[in-house]
N, C-alpha and C positions, 0 to 999 in steps of 0.2 A: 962434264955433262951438266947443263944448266934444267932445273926441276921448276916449273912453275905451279901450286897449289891453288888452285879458283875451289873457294867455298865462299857460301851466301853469308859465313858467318865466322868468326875464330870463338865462338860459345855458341852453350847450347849441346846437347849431343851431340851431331857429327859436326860441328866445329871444335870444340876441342878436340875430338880423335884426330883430325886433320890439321889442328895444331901441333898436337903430339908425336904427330909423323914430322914433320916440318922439325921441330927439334931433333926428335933421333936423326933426321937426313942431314943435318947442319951438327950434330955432335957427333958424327962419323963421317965430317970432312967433305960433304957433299954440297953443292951449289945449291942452295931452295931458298923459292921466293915461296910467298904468300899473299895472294890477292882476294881480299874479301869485299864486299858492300859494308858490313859494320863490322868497327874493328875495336875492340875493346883492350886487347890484352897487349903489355908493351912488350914482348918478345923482338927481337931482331929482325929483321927483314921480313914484317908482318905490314901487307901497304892496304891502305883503305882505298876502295874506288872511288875518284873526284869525282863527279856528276860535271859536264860539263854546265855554267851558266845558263844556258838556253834550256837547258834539258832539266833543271829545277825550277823554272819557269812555268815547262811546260807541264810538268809534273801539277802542277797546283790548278793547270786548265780544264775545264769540263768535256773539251772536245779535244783530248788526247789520242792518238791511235789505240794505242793498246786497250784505252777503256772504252774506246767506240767500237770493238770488235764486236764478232759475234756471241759472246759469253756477258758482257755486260748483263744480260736481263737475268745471268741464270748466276750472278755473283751471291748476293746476298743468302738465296738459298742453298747455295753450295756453303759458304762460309759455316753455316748456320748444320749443315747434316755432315759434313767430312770432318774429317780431324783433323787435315791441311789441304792447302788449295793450292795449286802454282800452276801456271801458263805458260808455253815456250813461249813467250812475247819478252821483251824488253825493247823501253825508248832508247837505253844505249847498246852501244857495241861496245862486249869488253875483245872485242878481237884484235883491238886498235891498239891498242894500251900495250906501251915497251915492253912490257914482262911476257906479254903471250908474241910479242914480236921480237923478243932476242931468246927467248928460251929454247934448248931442244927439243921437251917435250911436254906437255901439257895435261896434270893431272886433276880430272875433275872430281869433284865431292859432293856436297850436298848443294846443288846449285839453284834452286827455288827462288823464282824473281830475279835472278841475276844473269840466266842463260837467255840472249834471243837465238833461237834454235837456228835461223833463218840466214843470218849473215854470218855465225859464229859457226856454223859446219863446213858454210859455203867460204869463206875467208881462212878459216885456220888452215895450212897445210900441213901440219906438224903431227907428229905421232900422237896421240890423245888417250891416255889413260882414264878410266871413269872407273871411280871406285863408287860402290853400289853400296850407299848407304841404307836405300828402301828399295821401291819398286818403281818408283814415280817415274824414271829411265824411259822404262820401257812400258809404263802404261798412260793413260789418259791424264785425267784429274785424280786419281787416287795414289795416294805413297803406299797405300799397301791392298791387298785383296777385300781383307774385310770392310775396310773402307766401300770399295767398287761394289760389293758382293750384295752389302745392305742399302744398298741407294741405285735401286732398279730404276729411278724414275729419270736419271740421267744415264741412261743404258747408252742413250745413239748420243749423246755429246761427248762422253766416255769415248768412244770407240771414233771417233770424228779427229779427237785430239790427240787419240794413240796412232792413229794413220796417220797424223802428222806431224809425231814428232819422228816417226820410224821413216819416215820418208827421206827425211832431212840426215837424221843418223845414219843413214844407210849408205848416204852419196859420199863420208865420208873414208877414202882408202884405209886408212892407218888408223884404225879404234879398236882399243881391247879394254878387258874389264877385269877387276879385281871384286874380286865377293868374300865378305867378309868370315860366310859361313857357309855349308854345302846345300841349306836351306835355300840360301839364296844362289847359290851357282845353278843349281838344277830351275829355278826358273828364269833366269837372264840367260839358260842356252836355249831355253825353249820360244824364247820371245822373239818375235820379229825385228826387232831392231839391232839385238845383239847375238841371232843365230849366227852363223859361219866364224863367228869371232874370235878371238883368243880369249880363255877364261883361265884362271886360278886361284887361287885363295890364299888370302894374307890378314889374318886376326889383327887387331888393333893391338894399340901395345900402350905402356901404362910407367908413369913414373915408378920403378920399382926402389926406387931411394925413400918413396914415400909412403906408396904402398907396399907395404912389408908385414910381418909377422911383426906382431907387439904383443905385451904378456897383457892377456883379459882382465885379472885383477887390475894392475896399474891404470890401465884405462879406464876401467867399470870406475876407481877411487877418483881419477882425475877427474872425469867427468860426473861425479857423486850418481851413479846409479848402482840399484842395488844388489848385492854383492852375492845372496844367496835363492836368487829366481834365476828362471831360462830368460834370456832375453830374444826375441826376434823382432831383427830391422826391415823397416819398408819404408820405402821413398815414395812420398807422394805427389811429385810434382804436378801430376792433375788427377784427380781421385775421378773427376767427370770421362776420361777418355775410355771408352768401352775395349778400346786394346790392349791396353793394360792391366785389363782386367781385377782390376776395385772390388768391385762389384761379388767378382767369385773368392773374395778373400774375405771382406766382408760378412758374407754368409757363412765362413767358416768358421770364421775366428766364434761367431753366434753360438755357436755347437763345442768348442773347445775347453772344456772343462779343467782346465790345467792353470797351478798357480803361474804363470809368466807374466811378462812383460812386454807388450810391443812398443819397440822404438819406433818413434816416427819423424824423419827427417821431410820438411816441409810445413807447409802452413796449415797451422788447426784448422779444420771446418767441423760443422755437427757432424759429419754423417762419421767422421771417426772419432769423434767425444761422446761418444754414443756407446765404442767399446769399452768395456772393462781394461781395468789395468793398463792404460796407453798412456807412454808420454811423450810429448812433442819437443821435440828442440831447434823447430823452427826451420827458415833455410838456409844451407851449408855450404858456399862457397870457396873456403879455406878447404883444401885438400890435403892437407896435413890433421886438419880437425876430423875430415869424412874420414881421413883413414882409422883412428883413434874409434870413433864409433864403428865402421866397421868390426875394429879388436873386439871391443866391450860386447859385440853379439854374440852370440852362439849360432844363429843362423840368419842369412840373408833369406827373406821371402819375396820370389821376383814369381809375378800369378802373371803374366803377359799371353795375352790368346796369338799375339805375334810377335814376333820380335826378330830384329834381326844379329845384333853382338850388342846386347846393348854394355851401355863403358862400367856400366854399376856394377854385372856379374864379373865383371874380368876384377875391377878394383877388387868386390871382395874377396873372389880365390886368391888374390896378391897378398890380400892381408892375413889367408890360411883359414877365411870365414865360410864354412859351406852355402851356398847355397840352394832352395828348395824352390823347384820349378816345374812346370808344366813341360811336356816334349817335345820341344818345336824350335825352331829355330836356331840361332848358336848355342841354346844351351844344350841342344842333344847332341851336340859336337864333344862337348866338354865337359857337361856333366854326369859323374859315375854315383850311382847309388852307395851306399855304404863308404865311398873314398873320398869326396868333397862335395858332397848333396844327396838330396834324394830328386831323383826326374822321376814326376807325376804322370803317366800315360794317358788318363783320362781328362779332358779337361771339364771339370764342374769343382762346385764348390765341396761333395761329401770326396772326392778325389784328394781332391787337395788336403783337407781337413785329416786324411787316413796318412798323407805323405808326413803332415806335420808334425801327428802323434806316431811315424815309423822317425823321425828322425828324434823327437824328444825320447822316445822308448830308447836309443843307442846315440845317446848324446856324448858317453866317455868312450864311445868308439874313432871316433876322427881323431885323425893326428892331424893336427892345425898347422905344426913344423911343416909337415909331407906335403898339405897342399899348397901351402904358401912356395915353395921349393919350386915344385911342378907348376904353377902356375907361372913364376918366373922364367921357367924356362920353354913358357909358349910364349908370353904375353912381351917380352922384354923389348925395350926400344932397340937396342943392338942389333934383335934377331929380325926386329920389322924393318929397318932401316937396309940392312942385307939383302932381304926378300925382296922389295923395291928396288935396288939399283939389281940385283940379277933378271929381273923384268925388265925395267927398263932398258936393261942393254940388252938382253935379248927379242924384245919389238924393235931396237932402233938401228939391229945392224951393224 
């Protein structure tokens, strides 16, 4: 059976998770391509999409279709209030392209700027997998709720662009969905585009060769951090994204009277040189490095008002690092109070700030071994690699 992978990207969040698949299905003997728009990473049968000559042309023209629609006037302002934008429009067809025309089935991912909804439902006949990175699927111009929820002022272009992308998805026979988490299954049955469908769930999975259990001292030494403070990590890849929730960590940490340390993976800015005791080590591409700082924490702090599996809590349960989090999303799938985090039921900052000080108050309560264990053995490329080809031969018949 031949697997074709369509994501907008092989990095990034859901481009490496769907790289990540793409290895586990190709180190357990299965056929997978990989067809992205940018293509960074030199992995094996990873194909970047050619633009045809004309279509880079036309890309640079002021009278392009896609940018003479009707959304044009409403770009700038959108760019400017959402957190991401994307259009079911594209100048190409990746429908055309050998790999979605010799493959069995066709697994889609995070597809932003790269799907035209239009010819690519209407052309493909193959069985079509869409794993649900956000929400963007089955809504308008927003990848997730809060996005839509606070930007009332595009209510009816919202709702214009979800009727049409559901219209389109809807004509095709053979489309199921995979959701990362039950957060997300329960709204991709309710949506119109993927009601009647087939759903199920399949976590992302994670180099477990890399992410693993390492001894905290060696790490805290290798990486010269200090040997007798708590440490807690946060990634800050945009401290500005209000889903992420910054914001309500921020104001905790204010109130947190405790000798620790926050680690911070990402680029300094004021608004977090501003806390006590933080140190930066900039940003971490080597995944062998992320892992090693995962070790050296005592805890991961993931404050997200949404989220849906993001790849940061699964590395750190891999590494045996609890994480402490809000209750939404995949992390209420996975995360246990007192066994590998505390899950925060309220979301605000004095919530958070109570879960901090419940998990420093029983910090020599975790067994780092235990969760790193049990995190393997949800998270593991073998077991995601499994869960996919028994899906896929069970939609293909």
């Amino acid at each position: 059976m031949k697997i074709a992978i369509v994501s907008s990207s092989d990095s990034g969040g859901a481009g490496i998770a769907a790289l990540r698949l793409h290895k586990a299905l190709m180190s357990n003997g299965v056929d997978s391509s990989m067809l992205c728009l940018h293509k960074e990473s030199n992995t094996p049968k990873v194909y970047e999409y050619k633009k045809p000559i004309l279509t880079k042309v036309i890309d640079h023209l002021p009278f392009i279709p896609y940018k003479q629609n009707n959304y044009k006037k409403y770009y700038k302002a959108l760019s400017e209030c959402y957190e991401c934008v994307s259009f079911p429009e594209a100048i190409y067809d990746i429908s055309k392209h050998p790999l979605i025309q010799e493959t069995d089935i066709v697994n889609l991912h995070w597809v932003g700027s790269v799907l035209d909804y239009t010819r690519f439902f209407r052309n493909v006949s193959k069985p079509i997998v869409w794993t649900l990175h956000d929400m963007n699927p089955f809504m308008g111009i927003a990848h997730y709720c809060g996005d839509r929820d606070v930007n009332t002022q595009f209510a009816e272009l919202e709702e214009q662009i979800r009727e049409l992308k559901s219209k389109y998805v809807c004509q095709h026979p053979n489309l199921s969905a995979i959701n990362l988490c039950q957060w997300m299954k329960s709204y991709s049955e309710e949506s119109e585009a993927f009601a009647n469908r087939t759903h199920t769930i399949i976590p992302n999975s994670i180099d477990t060769n890399v992410f693993r259990a390492y001894d905290k001292k060696d790490a805290r030494i290798d990486l010269n951090l200090p040997l007798d403070k708590p440490i807690l990590l946060f990634v800050s890849q945009s401290v500005e994204n209000r889903r992420k929730g910054f914001d309500l960590l921020q104001d905790a940490l204010k109130n947190l009277h405790r000798d620790c340390v926050l680690l911070v993976v990402g680029e300094a800015n004021e608004v977090l040189k501003s806390i006590d005791n933080c140190q930066f080590v900039g940003t971490i591409n080597d995944e062998q490095r992320m892992a090693m700082l995962y070790a050296a924490a005592d805890a991961f702090i993931l404050p997200s008002r949404e989220d849906n599996l993001p790849n940061t809590m699964v590395e750190s349960l891999c590494c045996g690092t609890p994480v402490i989090s809000f209750s939404n999303g995949g992390m209420r799938d996975h995360i246990r109070t007192f066994e590998n985090g505390v899950l925060v039921e309220q979301m605000n900052s004095d919530s958070l700030l109570e879960g901090i000080h419940l998990f420093l108050d029983n910090i020599q309560k975790f067994d780092r071994d235990g969760i790193s264990v049990r995190a393997h053995s949800m998270f593991s490329p073998e077991l995601q690699a499994k869960r996919y080809m028994d899906f896929f031969s069970s939609i293909k018949g």
